[in-house]
Structure formats: structure tokens, C-alpha cells
VOFI-454145 format. One record per residue (C-alpha): residue number from 1; residue in three letters; chain; z negated, x, y. Coordinates in pm, 1 decimal, decimal comma. Last residue first. Example, Ala and Ser with C-alpha at 12.3 -4.5 7.8 and 13.67 -1.06 7.14 Angstrom:
% VOFI-454145
NODE|i|aa|ch|up|east|north
NODE|2|Ser|A|-714,0|1367,0|-106,0 $
NODE|1|Ala|A|-780,0|1230,0|-450,0 $
END
This chain:
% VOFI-454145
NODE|i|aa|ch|up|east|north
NODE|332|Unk|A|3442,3|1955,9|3226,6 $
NODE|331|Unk|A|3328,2|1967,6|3596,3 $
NODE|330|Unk|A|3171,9|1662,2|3759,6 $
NODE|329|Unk|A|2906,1|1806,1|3994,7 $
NODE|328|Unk|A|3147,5|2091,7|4045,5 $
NODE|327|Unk|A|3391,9|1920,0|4152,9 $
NODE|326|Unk|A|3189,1|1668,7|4409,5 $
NODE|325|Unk|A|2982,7|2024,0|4521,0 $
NODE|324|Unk|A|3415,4|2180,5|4602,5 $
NODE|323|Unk|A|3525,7|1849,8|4740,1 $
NODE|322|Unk|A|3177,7|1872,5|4986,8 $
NODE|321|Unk|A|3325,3|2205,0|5085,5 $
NODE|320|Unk|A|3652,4|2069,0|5125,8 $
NODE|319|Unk|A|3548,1|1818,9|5429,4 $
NODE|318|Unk|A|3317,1|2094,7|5560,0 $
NODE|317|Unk|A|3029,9|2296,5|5481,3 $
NODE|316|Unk|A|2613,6|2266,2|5442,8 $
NODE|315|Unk|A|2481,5|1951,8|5414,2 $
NODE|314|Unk|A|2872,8|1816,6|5251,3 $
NODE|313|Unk|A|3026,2|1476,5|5264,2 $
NODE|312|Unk|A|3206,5|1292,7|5022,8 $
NODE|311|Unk|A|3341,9|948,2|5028,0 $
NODE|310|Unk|A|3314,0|862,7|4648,2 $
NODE|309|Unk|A|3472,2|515,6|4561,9 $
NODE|308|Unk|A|3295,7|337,0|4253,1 $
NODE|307|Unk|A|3551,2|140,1|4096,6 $
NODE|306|Unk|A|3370,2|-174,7|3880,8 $
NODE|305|Unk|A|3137,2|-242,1|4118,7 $
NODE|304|Unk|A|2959,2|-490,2|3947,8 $
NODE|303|Unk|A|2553,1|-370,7|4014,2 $
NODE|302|Unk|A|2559,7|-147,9|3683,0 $
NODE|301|Unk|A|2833,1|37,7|3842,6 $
NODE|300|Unk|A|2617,6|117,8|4133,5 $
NODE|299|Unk|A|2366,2|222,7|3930,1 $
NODE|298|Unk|A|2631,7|483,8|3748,2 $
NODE|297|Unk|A|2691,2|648,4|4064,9 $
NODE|296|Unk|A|2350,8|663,5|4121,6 $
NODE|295|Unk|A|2231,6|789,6|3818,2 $
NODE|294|Unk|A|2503,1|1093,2|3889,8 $
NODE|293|Unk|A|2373,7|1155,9|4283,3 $
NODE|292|Unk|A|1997,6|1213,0|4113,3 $
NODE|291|Unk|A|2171,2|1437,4|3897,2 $
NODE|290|Unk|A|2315,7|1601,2|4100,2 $
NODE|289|Unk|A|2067,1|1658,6|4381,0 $
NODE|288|Unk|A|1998,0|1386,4|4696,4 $
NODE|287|Unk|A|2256,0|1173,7|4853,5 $
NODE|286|Unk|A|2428,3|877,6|4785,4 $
NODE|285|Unk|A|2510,4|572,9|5042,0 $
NODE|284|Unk|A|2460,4|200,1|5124,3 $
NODE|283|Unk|A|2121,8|125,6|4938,0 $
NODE|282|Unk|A|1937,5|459,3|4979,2 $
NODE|281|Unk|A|2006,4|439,6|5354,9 $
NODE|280|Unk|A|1889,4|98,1|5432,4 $
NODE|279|Unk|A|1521,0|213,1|5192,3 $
NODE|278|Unk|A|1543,2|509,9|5425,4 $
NODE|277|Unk|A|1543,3|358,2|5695,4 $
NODE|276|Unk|A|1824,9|345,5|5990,3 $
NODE|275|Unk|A|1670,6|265,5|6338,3 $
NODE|274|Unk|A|1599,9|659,3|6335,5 $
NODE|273|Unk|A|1978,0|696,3|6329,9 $
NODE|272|Unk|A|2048,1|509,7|6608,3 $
NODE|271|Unk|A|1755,2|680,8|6878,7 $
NODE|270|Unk|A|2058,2|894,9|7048,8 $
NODE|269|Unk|A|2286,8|643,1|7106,3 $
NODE|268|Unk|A|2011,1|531,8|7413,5 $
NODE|267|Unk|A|2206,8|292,7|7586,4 $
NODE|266|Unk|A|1896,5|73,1|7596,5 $
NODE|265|Unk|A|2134,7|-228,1|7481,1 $
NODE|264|Unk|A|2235,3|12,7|7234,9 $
NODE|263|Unk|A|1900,9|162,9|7135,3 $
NODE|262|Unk|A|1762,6|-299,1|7100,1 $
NODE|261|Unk|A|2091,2|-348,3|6836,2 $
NODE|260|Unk|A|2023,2|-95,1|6598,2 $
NODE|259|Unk|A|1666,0|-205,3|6627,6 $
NODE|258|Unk|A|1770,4|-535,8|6555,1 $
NODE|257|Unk|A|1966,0|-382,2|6275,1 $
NODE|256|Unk|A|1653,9|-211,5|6116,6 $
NODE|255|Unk|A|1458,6|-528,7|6121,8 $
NODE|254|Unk|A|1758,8|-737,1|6020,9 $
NODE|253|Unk|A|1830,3|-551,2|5698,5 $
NODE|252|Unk|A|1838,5|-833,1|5457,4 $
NODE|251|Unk|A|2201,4|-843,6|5307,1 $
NODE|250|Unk|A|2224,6|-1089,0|5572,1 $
NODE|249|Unk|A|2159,6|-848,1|5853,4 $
NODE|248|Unk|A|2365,2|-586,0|5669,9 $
NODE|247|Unk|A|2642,3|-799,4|5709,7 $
NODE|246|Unk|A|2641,6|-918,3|6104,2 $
NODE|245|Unk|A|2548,5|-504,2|6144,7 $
NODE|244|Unk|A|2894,1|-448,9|5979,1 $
NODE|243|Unk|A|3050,9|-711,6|6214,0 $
NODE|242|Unk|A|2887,6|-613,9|6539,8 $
NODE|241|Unk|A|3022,6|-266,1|6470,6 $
NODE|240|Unk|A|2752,0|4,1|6631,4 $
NODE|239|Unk|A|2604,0|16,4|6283,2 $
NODE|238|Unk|A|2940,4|182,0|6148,6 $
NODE|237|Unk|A|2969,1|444,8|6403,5 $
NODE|236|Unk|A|2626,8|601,6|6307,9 $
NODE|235|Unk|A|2697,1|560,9|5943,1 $
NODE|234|Unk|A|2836,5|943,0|5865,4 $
NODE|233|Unk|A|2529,9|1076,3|6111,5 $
NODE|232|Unk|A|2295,7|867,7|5863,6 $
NODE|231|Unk|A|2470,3|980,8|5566,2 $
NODE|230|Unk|A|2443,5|1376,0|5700,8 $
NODE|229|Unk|A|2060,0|1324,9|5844,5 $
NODE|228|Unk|A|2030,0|1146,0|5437,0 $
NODE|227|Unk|A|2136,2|1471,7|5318,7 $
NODE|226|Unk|A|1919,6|1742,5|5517,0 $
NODE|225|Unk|A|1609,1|1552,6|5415,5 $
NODE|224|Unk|A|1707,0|1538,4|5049,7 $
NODE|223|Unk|A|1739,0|1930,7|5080,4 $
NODE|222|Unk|A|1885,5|1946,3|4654,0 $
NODE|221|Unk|A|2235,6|1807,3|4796,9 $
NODE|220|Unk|A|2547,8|1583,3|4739,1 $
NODE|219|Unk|A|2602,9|1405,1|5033,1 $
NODE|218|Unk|A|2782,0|1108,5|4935,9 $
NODE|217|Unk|A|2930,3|793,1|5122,7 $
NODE|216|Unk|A|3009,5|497,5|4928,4 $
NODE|215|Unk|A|3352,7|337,0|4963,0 $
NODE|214|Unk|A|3305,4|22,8|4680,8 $
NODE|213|Unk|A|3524,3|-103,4|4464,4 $
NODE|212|Unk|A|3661,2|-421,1|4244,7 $
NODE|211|Unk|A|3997,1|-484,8|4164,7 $
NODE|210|Unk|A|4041,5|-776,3|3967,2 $
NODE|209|Unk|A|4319,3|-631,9|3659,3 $
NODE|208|Unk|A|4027,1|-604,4|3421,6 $
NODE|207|Unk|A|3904,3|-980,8|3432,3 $
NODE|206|Unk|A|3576,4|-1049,6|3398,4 $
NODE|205|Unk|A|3479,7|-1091,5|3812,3 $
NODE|204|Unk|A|3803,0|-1331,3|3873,9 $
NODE|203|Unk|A|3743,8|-1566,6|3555,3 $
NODE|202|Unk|A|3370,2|-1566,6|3673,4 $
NODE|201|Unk|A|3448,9|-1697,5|3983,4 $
NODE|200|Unk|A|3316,6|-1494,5|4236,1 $
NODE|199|Unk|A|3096,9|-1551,2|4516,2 $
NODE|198|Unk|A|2784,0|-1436,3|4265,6 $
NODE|197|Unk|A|2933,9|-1090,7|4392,5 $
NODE|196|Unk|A|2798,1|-1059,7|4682,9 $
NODE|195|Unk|A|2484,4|-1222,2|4561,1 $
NODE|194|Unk|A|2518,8|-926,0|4317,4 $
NODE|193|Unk|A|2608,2|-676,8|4541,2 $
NODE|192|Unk|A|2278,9|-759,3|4836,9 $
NODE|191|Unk|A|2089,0|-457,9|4673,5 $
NODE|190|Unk|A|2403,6|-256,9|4642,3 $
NODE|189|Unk|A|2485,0|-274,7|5008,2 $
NODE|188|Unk|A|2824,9|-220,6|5108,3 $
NODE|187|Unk|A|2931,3|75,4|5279,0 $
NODE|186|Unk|A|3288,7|21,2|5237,0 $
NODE|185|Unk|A|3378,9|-297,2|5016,2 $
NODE|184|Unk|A|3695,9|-313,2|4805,4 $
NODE|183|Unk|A|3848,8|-639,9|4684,1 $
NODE|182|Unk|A|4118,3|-767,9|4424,2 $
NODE|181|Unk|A|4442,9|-884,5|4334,6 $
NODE|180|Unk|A|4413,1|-1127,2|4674,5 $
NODE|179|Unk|A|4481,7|-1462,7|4732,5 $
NODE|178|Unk|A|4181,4|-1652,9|4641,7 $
NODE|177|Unk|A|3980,8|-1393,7|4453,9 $
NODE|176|Unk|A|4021,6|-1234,9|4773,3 $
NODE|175|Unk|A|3953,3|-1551,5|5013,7 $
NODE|174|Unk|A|3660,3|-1581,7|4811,1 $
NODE|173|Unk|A|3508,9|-1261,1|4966,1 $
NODE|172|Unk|A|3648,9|-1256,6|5288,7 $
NODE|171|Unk|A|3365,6|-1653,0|5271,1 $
NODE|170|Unk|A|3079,6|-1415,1|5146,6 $
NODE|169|Unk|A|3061,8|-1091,1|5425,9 $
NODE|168|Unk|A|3187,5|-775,3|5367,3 $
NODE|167|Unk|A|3536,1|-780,9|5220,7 $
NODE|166|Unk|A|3884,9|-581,3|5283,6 $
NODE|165|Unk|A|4128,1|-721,6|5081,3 $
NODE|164|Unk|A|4336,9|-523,4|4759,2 $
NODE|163|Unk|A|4670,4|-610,6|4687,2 $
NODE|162|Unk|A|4864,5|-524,8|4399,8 $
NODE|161|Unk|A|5206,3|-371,6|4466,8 $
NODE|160|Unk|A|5537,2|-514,4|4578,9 $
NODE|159|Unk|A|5803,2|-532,4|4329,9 $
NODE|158|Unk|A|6128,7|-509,2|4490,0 $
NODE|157|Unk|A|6181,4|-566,5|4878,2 $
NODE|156|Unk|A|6480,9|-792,6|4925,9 $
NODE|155|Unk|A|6269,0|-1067,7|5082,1 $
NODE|154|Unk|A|5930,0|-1100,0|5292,4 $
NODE|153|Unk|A|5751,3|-1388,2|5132,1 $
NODE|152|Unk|A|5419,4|-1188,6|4982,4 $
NODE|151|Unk|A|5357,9|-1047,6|5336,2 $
NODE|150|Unk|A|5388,0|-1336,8|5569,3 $
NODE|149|Unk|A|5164,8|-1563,8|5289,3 $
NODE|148|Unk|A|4886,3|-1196,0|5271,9 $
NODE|147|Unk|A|4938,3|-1199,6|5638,7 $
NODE|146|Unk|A|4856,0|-1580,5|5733,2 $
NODE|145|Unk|A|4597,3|-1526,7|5531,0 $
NODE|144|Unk|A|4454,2|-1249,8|5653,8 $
NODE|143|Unk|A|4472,7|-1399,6|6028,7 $
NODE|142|Unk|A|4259,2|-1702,3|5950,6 $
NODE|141|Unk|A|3989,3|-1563,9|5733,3 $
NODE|140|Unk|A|3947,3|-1291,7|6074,1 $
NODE|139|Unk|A|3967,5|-1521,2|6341,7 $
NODE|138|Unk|A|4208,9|-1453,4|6580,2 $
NODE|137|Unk|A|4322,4|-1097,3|6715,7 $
NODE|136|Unk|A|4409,8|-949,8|7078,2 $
NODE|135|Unk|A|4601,7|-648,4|7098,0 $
NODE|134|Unk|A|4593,5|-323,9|7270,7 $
NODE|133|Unk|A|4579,6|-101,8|6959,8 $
NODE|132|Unk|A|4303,8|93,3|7101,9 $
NODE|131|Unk|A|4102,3|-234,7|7129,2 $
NODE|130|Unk|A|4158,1|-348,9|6788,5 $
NODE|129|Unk|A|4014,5|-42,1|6650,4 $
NODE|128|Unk|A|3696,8|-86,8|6886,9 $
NODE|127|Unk|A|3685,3|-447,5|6748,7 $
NODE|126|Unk|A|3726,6|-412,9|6396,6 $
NODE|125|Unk|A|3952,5|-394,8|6106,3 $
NODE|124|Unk|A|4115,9|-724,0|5976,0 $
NODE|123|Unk|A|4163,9|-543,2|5635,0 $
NODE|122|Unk|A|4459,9|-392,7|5416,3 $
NODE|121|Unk|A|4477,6|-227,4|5024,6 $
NODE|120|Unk|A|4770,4|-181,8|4880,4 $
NODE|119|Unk|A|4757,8|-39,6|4542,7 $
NODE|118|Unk|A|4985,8|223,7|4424,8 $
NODE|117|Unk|A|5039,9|385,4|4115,6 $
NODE|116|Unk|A|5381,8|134,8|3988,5 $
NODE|115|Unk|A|5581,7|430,9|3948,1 $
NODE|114|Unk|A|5551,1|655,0|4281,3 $
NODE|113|Unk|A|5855,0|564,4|4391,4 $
NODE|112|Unk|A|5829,1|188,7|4308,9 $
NODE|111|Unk|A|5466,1|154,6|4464,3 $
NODE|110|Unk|A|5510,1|349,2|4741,6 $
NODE|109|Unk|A|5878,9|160,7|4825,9 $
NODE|108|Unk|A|5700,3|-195,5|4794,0 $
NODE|107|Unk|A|5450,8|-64,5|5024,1 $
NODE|106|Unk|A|5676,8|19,8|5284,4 $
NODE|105|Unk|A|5925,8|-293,4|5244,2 $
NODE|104|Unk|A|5602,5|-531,6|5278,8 $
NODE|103|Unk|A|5431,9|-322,6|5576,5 $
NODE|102|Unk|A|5743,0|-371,7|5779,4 $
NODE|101|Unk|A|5748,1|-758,4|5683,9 $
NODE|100|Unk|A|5352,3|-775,0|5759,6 $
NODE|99|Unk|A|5404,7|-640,2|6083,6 $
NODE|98|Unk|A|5218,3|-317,3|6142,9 $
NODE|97|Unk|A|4906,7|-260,1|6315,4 $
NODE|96|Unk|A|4743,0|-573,1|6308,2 $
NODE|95|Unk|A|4692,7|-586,5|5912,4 $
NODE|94|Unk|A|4450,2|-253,7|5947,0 $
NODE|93|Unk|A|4533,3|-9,6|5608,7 $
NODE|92|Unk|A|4227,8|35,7|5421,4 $
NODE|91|Unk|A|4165,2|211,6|5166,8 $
NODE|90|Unk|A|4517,6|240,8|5094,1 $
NODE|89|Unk|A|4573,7|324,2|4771,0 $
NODE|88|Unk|A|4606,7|578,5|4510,8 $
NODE|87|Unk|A|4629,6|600,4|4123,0 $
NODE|86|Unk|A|4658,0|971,4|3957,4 $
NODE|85|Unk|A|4948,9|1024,6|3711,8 $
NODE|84|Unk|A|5251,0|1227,5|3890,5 $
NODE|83|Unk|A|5089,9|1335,7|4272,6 $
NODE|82|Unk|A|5317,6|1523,2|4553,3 $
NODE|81|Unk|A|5573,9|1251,3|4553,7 $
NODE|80|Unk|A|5399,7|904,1|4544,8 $
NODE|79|Unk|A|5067,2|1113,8|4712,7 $
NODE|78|Unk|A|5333,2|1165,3|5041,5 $
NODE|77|Unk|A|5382,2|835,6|5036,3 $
NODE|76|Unk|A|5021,9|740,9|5062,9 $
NODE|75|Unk|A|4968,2|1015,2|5331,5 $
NODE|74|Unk|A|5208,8|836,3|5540,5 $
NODE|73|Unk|A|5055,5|451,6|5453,5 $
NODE|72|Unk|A|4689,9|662,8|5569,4 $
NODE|71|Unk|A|4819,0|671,3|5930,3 $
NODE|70|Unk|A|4518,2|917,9|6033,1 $
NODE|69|Unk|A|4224,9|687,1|5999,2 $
NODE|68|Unk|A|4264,1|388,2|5805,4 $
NODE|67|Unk|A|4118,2|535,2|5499,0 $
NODE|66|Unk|A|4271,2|654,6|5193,1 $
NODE|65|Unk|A|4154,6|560,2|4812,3 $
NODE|64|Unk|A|4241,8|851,2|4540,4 $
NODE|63|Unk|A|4210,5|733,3|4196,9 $
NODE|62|Unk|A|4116,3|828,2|3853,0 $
NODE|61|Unk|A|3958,3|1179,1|3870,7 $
NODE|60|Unk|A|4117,0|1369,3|3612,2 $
NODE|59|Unk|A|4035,2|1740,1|3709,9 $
NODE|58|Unk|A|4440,0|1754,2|3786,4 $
NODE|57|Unk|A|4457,7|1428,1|3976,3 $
NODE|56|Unk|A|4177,1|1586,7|4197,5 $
NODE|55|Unk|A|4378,4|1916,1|4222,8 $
NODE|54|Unk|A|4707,5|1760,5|4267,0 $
NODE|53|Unk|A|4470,7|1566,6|4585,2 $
NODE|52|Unk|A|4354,2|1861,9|4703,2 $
NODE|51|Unk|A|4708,7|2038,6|4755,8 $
NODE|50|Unk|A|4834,2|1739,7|4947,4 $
NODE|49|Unk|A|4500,8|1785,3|5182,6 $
NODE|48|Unk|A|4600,1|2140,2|5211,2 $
NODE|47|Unk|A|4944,7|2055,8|5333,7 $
NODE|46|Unk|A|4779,1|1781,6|5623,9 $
NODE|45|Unk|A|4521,2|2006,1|5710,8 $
NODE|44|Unk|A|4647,5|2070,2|6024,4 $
NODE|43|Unk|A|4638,2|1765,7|6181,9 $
NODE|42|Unk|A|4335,6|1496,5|5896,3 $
NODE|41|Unk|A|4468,6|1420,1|5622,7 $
NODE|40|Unk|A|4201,7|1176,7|5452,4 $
NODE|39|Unk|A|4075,0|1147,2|5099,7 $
NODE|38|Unk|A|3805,7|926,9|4940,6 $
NODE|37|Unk|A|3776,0|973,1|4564,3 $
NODE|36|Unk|A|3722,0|741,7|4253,7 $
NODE|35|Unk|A|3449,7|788,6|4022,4 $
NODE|34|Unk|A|3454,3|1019,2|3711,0 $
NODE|33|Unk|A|3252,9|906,4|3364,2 $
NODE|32|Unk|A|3033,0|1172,5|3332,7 $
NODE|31|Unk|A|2750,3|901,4|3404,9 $
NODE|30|Unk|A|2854,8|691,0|3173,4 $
NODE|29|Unk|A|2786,3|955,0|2869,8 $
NODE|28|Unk|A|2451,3|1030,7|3011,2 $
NODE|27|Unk|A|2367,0|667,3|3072,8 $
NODE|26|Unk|A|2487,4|629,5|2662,2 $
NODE|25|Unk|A|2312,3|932,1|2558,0 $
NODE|24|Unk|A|1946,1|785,1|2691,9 $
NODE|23|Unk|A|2040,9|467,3|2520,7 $
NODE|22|Unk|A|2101,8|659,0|2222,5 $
NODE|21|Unk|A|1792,5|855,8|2256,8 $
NODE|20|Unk|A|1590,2|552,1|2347,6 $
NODE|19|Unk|A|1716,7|346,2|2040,8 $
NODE|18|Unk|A|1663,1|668,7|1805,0 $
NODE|17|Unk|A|1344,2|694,5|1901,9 $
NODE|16|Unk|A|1254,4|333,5|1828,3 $
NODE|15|Unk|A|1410,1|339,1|1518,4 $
NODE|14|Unk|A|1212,7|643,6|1401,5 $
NODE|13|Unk|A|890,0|495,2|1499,1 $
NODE|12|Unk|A|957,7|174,2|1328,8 $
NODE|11|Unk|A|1064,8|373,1|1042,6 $
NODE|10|Unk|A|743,3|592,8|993,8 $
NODE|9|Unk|A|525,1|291,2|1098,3 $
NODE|8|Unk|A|733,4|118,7|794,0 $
NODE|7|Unk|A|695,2|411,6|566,6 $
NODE|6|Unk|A|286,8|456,2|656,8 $
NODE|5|Unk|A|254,4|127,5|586,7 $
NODE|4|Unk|A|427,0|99,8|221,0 $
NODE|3|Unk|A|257,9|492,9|117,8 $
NODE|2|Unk|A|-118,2|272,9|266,2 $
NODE|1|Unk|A|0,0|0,0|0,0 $
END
């Protein structure tokens, strides 16, 4: 009887290590599995960038996503010829700056040159980018859709990509499962993702083809203190947008965002990132050491972000010095 106990404490004990060690191997396994990229070209780094991405493709990243900043269409041509496997979109391009018949025949050329790679991803913008443009916009639900129904019926083009929207906020949401092939976020907040996400329907958030992402900004970095100044510097423009701090208020962030809003009216730029705490911080961007960054990359999968987007930054270098720490993080 006591050889019949001992066995099944010997087995239960066994099975539970093994269930821990497997579970264990499992978030090790899923966090090797490479996120998505951020790249922009900035002048005169426009040939290096080119080289970067072959090397991303190369080290088997899956995609490269490209801000609005710099003409990212351009660069996304230039990835259909420089680039043979790697996916790449725009990340995103602003539907006022083109007309949506223009934008049609361009993306439709990306996508066929570069062999069906491409995604096209566009969004309302914001204010200050609306000002430089010199134009005067509607309401945001309004104006997307009469792009996605100006884009989708421009003739003679080919095959025209998928196409990703813009979201923040609940109602851009359901206008991309709506309309759109899919949705990417940029600094969303991953404790407010799943009442993001609850916007859904669950035919849209299960299927494969839905494009779902997230542009996260990373410092990768073992001075913690030194990498959230870098995230908080990154962010500094972003809380300044009435429409990102309009978000972050209902993902529950008023205090900080009231603050946010209190420096401005003080003109006092300065005292932004102190508004922005830590716990704000920790739930819109990465930093800290590897391994920290690698749980959470994988957290932010676990929240139904199904294409985490990398936007890295570096404590101690520039834009390729934080590609070099993102490498090296995931080398084989």
C-alpha cells in the first residue's frame, strides 16, 4: 500500500513538473518567434535603409511596416525591388494626401511587382499633419469610408492589395472589420486590447487573413531608467494629439492625460513626460533587458495582437544601433 502511494505521489509529482517545464518551453519557444519591424528612410540614409531591410528579410523577420513619415509609398516600392520574401506595408499612409484613385494604381503596382507582399495600410492622420497639408478634413468614420468605396472602384488597376485601417478608438474599429482586411494600432494600450478587441466579431478576430497589429515602441536595455526616458521622449508628440489622449483617456488613463493636458495649457512642454507613469508607459511600449523585452512581446500576443510591430529605439545609439540590440536579441 505505502509502494501504491509513494508511486502515485511519485507520478503526480512528475506530471506536474513536466506540465511546468513544457509550459515553461512553450513561452520560450513563442518568444523566439520574430515580431514585425518598423522601418523609415529617413535623407541620407535612404541606401542604407534598403540595405537594412535585405538584412531583416535575411534574419527572417516577417514583415517590415513603414510609417507616414518620409513618403513611406516610395520606400514601399523600393522594398518590392530591393526585398524577394519579406512582407511590407504601409504603416500608415494618410488618406488626405493622395487621391484615392492615385493611391489605387500605386498600390496595385506594389503589390503586383513585388508578388502579392504588400499590404496597404492608410489612416485619417491627425491634426498637426493635416495642417501642413493645408487641407481641411470631415469626420474621421465619414472620410475613410468614402476612401476605402473611392479606392476599391477605381478601374484598370489589377489586383489591389489587402487593406489595413488605422484604429484607436471602438466605432474605427468596426468600420475595419466592416470594410477593411484588417487593423493596426500604434501605441495602443494592451490593458484596454481586449475591450478593444471585444468590438470584433468573432468571425473577423479567428480568421487568419484579419490583420491584426500593433506599432509598439522598444528600447531594449538593462538601465530600465534610461529606457522608459527614451519611450517617454518617443511618446512626447503622441500625447500632444487630442485624438491619442481622447484614447488613452478611455483606455483609463485620464489622470495622466489631464495632466498631459494642464503642461500644455501651462505651455510648459517640458513637464510632459513626468505626466506619463510608469504603469501608462509599461502598457504602450517595451523597454527593460532582453528577456524582460521577449515576455513582452509574447504578452502582447497573448492580448490578440496577432502581428506585434517592433518600433525600435536605442539608450545608447541611433536608429541602426537599436536594429543592431533588436538583432541580437533575436539571433539564431
Amino acid at each position: 500500500m505505502r509502494g501504491a502511494f509513494a508511486y502515485v505521489v511519485l507520478f503526480g509529482y512528475s506530471l506536474a513538473f513536466s506540465s511546468r517545464f513544457f509550459i515553461k518551453w512553450g513561452r520560450y519557444r513563442m518568444s523566439n518567434v520574430k515580431p514585425s519591424l518598423s522601418l523609415v528612410a529617413l535623407p541620407g540614409r535612404r541606401r542604407a535603409i534598403l540595405d537594412l531591410a535585405q538584412e531583416i528579410e535575411r534574419r527572417g523577420f516577417p514583415g517590415v511596416y513603414c510609417p507616414s513619415m518620409a513618403n513611406n509609398m516610395t520606400l514601399c516600392e523600393a522594398l518590392a525591388i530591393a526585398t524577394d520574401r519579406i512582407t511590407f506595408a504601409t504603416s500608415i499612409a494618410p488618406i488626405y494626401s493622395r487621391l484615392p484613385s492615385d493611391f489605387a494604381q500605386s498600390a496595385a503596382f506594389i503589390h503586383e511587382v513585388s508578388g502579392g507582399r504588400f499590404k496597404f495600410g492608410v489612416g485619417v492622420s491627425h491634426a498637426p499633419a493635416h495642417e501642413r497639408m493645408g487641407i481641411t478634413v470631415g469626420k474621421p468614420l465619414g472620410d475613410m469610408r468614402a476612401f476605402v468605396q473611392a479606392y476599391h472602384d477605381t478601374p484598370r488597376t489589377g489586383d489591389k492589395p489587402p487593406l489595413i485601417l488605422a484604429t484607436l478608438r471602438k466605432k474605427m474599429i468596426a468600420l475595419a472589420a466592416e470594410i477593411g482586411d484588417g487593423m493596426v494600432f500604434a501605441n495602443g494600450a494592451r490593458s484596454h486590447m481586449a475591450a478593444s478587441l471585444a468590438v470584433l466579431p468573432d468571425s473577423k478576430r479567428n480568421d487568419p487573413d484579419f490583420f491584426i497589429g500593433n506599432m509598439i515602441p522598444t528600447c531594449i536595455s538593462d538601465d530600465i531608467e534610461a529606457a522608459k526616458a527614451v519611450n517617454r521622449r518617443t511618446l512626447t508628440s503622441y500625447v500632444q494629439l487630442p485624438n491619442y489622449r481622447n484614447y488613452w483617456k478611455e483606455a483609463g488613463y485620464v489622470e495622466e492625460m489631464n495632466a498631459v493636458e494642464t503642461a500644455m495649457a501651462a505651455g510648459d512642454l517640458d513637464a510632459l513626460p513626468g505626466c506619463m507613469s510608469d504603469d501608462w508607459l509599461a502598457n504602450t511600449t517595451i523597454f527593460g533587458p532582453a528577456s524582460h523585452v521577449l515576455d513582452e512581446i509574447e504578452k502582447w500576443r497573448e492580448a490578440g495582437i496577432k502581428e506585434p510591430i517592433i518600433v525600435p529605439s536605442s539608450a545608447t545609439g541611433n536608429q541602426f544601433k537599436a536594429f543592431e540590440e533588436i538583432f541580437e536579441l533575436f539571433a539564431d
